[in-house]
C-alpha positions as CSV (number, residue, x, y, z in Angstrom):
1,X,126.7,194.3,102.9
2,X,126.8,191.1,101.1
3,X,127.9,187.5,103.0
4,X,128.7,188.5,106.4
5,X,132.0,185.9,106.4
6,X,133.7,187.8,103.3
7,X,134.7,190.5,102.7
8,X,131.5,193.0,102.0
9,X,131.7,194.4,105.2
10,X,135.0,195.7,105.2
11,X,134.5,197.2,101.8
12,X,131.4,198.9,102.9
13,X,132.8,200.4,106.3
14,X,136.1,201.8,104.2
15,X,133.8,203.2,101.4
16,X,131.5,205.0,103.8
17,X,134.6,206.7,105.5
18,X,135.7,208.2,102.1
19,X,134.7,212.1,101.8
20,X,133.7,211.8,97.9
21,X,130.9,209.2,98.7
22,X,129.2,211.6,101.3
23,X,129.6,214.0,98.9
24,X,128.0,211.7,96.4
25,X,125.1,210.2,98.5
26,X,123.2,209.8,101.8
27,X,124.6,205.7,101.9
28,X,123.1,203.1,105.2
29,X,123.9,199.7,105.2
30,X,121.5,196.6,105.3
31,X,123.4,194.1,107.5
32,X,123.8,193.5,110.9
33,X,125.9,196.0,113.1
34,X,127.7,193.4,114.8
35,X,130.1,192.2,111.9
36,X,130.2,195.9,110.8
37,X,132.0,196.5,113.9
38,X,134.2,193.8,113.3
39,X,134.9,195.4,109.9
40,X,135.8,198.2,111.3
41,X,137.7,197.4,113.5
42,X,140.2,194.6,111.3
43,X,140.1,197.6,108.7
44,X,141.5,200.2,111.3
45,X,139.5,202.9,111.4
46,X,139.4,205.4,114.2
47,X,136.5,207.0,115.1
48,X,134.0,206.0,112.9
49,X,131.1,204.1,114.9
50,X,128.1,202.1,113.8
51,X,124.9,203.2,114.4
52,X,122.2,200.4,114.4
53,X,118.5,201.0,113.2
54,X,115.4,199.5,113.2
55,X,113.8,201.9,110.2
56,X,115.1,203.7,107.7
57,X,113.1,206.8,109.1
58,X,115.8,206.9,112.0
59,X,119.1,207.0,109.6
60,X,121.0,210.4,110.5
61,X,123.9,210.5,107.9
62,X,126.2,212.3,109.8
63,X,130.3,212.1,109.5
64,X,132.6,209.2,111.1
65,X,128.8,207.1,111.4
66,X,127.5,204.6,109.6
67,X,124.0,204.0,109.5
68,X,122.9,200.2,109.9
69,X,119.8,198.9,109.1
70,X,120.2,195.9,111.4
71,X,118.3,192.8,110.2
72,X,120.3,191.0,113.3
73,X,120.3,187.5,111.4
74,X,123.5,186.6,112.4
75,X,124.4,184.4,115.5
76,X,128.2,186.0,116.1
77,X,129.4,182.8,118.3
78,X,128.3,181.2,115.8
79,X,130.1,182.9,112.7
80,X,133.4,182.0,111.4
81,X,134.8,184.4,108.8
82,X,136.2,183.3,105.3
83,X,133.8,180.1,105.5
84,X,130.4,178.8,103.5
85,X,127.7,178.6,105.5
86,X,124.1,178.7,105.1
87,X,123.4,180.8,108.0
88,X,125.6,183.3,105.7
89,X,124.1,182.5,103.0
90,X,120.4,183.2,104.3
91,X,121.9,186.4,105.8
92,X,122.8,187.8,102.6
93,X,119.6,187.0,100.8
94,X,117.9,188.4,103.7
95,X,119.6,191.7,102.9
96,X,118.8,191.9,99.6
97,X,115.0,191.2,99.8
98,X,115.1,193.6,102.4
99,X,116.7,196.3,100.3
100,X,114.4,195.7,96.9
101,X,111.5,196.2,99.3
102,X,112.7,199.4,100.2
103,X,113.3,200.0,96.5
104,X,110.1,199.3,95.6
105,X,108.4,201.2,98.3
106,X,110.7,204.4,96.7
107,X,112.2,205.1,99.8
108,X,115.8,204.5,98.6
109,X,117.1,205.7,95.5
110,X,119.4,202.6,94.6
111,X,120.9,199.7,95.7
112,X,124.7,198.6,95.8
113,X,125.2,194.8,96.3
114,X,128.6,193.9,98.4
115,X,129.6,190.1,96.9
116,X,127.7,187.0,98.1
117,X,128.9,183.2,98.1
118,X,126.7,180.9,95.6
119,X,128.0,178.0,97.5
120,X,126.3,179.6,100.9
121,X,123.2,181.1,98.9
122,X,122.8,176.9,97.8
123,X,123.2,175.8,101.4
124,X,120.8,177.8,102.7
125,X,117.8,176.4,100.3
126,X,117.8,179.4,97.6
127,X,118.0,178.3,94.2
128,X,119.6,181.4,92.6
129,X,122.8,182.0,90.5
130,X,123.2,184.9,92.2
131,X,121.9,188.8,92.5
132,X,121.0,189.7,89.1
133,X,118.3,186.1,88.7
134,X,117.1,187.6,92.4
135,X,116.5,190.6,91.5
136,X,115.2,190.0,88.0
137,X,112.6,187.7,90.0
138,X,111.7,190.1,92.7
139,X,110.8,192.8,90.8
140,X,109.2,191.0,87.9
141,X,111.6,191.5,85.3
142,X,111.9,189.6,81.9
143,X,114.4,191.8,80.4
144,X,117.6,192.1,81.7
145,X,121.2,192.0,81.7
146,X,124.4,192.4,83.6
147,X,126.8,195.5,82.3
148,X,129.7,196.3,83.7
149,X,130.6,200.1,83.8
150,X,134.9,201.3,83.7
151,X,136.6,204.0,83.1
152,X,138.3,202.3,80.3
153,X,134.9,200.8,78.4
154,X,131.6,199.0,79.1
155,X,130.8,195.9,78.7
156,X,127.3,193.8,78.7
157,X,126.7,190.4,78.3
158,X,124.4,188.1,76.4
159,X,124.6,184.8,78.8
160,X,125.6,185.0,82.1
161,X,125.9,182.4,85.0
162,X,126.0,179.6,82.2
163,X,128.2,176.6,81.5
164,X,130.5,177.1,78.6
165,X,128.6,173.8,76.9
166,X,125.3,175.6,77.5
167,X,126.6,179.2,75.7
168,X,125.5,178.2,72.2
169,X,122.5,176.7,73.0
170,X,121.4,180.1,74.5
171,X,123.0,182.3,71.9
172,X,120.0,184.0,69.3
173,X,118.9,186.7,67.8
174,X,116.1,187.8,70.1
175,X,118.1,187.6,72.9
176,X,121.3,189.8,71.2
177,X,118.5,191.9,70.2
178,X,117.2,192.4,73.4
179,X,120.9,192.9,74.8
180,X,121.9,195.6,72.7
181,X,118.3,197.5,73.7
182,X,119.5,197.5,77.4
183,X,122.6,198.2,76.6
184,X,121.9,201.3,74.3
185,X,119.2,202.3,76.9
186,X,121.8,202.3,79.9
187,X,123.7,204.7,77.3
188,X,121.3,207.1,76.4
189,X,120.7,207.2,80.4
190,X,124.1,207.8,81.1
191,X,124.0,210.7,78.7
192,X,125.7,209.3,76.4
193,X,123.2,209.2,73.4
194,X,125.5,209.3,70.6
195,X,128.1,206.1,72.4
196,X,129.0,203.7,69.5
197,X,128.6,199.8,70.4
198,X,130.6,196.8,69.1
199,X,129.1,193.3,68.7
200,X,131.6,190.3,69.8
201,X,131.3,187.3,67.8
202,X,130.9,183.9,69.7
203,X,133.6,181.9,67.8
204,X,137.2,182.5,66.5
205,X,137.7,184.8,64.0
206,X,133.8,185.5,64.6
207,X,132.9,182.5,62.9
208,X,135.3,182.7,59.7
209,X,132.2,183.1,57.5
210,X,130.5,179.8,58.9
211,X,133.9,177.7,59.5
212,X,134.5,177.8,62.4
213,X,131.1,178.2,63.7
214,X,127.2,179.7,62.3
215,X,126.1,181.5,65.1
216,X,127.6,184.5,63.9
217,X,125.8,184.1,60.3
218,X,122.5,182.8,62.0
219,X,121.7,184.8,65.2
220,X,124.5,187.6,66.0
221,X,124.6,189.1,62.8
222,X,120.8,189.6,61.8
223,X,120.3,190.9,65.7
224,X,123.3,193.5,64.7
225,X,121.3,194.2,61.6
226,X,117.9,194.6,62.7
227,X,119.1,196.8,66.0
228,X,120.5,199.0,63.3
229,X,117.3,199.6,61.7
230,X,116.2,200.9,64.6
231,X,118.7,202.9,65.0
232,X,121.4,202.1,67.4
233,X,124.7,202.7,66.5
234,X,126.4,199.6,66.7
235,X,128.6,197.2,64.6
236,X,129.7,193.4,64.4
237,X,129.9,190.4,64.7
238,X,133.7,191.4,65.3
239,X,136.4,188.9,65.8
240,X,136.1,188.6,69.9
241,X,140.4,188.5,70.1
242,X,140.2,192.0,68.4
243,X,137.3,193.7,69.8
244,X,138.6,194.9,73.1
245,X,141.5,196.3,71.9
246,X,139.9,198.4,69.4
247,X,137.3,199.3,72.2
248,X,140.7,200.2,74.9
249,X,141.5,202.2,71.7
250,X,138.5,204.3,71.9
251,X,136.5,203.1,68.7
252,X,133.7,201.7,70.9
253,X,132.1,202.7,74.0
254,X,130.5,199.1,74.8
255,X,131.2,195.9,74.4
256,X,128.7,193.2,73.6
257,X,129.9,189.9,74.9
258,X,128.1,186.3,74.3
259,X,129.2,184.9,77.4
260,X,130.4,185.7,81.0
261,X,134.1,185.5,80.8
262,X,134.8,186.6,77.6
263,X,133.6,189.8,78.7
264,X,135.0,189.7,82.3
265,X,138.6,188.4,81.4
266,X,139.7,191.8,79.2
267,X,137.1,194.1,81.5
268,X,139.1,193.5,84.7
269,X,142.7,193.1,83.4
270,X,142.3,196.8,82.6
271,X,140.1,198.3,85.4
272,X,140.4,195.8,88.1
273,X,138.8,197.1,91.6
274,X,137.1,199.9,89.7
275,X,134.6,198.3,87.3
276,X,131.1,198.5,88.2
277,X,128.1,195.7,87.9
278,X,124.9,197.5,86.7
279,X,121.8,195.6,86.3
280,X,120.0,197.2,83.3
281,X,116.4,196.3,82.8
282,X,115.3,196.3,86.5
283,X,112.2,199.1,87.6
284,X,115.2,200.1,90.1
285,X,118.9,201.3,90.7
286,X,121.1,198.4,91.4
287,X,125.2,198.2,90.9
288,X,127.5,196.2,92.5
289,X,130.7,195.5,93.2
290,X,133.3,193.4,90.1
291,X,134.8,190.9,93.2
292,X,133.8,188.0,95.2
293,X,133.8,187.4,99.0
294,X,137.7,187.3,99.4
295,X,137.3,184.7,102.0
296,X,141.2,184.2,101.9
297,X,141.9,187.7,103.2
298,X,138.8,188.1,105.4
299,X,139.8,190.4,108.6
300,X,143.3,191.0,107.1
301,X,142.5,194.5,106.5
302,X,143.9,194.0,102.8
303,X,140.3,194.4,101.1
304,X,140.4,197.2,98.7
305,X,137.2,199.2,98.6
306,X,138.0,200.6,95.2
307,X,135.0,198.9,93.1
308,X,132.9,199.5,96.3
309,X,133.3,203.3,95.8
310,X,132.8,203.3,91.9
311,X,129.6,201.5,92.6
312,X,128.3,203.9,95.0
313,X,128.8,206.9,92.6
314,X,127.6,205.0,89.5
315,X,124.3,204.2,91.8
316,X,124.1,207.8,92.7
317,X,124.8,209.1,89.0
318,X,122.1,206.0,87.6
319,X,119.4,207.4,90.4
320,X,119.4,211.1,89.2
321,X,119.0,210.2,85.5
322,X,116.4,208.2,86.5
């Protein structure tokens, strides 16, 4: 359910109500029962109840009740919503190790990730930049990357949690390589075998043939070139202010970005509140919502569960390719 003090739990409670995502899976929550309450009842809904757990064996899926495997790590007196803290912050990591385990163990099909606080993850001793260098180390993963599903296009990135200074630095052919893989991969598994890719460049103009930067010339271009050889369908470097309008036009499927907001930025002015966060490369099913924890609105009842819902049916669509 992500950090108990945001917004998570609301999303979670309003998704689980919705008709199309019983339709679409058999959905618990990891989280504790008594801010799920809470969440209900600041997001106004009548009739639906919680119904605590101890093992996923007892889960009963029925209408108007949501399942809750109750980790009860949360001291309630001791909570104050829309604020860090590391009790939060150990809470939500808590859920997540708790889930992979479960993943692991093949007795859930995937995993959606409601938004955590870094700031509270820190506090409470973890070291991590967030899910996707959790779940990457949980489950042993060296490959990976975060791509973000819409109904308008995809887009994966390169770098992630990284300072813009540090971008460069991490910017090569290998890892562009490897990117594209994952990227074409999460494709083909999507049924989309034939989906054509574009390549953003790093710099303006992607690089103006060396002026305005090499890394186009020295990494981006000869990853392009050799994941062509191996026959992806994919093109660039391209200019990075013309890619995503050509890919809103329908010439590409995905998006390739070199760093976290030059993907993000053009991703969520068009599908805001209904892109998804995959996490390709992992041995299991993982999406997430494309928002933090809204601590500003917390128990307002303004959350909108719309990314919370796409996440859940991209999980469920991911699971049965897989």
């Amino acid at each position: 359910m992500g950090d108990p003090a945001g917004i998570g739990p609301e999303v979670c409670v309003k998704a689980l109500t919705k008709h199309e995502i019983s339709k679409a899976a058999r959905c618990l929550v990891i989280g504790d029962s008594q801010v799920l309450r809470y969440a209900v009842k600041v997001s106004k809904l009548p009739g639906t109840t919680i119904h605590p757990i101890s093992d996923i064996s007892e889960a009963k899926f029925t209408p108007n009740q949501i399942d809750v495997l109750d980790l009860k790590n949360i001291d309630l007196p001791k909570l104050k919503m829309g604020e860090v803290s590391a009790m939060c912050g150990k809470a939500s990591i808590e859920y997540i190790e708790k889930a992979v385990a479960l993943a692991k163990a093949k007795k859930i099909d995937g995993l959606v990730t409601g938004p955590i606080n870094k700031e509270a993850i820190h506090k409470a001793g973890f070291k991590f930049d967030g899910h996707t260098e959790l779940l990457a180390k949980r489950t042993g993963t060296k490959k990976y990357a975060m791509l973000f599903v819409s109904d308008k296009f995809w887009v994966v990135l390169v770098t992630t949690h990284a300072p813009l200074k540090a971008v460069s630095k991490q910017i090569n052919k290998k890892r562009v390589l490897e990117t594209i893989r994952l990227a074409n991969e999460a494709l083909k598994r999507s049924g989309k075998p034939k989906a054509r890719i574009g390549v953003a460049g790093l710099n303006p103009h992607a690089g103006e043939a060396g002026i305005f930067g090499k890394e186009e010339k020295k990494q981006i271009a000869p990853a392009v070139a050799e994941a062509r050889k191996q026959g992806i369908n994919v093109e660039g470097p391209i200019s990075p202010d013309a890619i995503f309008g050509l890919a809103l036009a329908g010439k590409y499927d995905l998006v390739v970005a070199m760093y976290h907001d030059q993907g993000l930025i053009p991703l969520k002015l068009v599908s805001f509140n209904k892109s998804v966060n995959v996490t390709v490369g992992l041995p299991i099913v993982r999406t997430s919502v494309d928002h933090g924890t809204g601590f500003n609105i917390v128990g307002k009842g303004w959350a909108n569960p719309g990314s919370m819902i796409e996440a859940i049916k991209v999980a469920a669509h991911f699971a049965r390719s897989k």
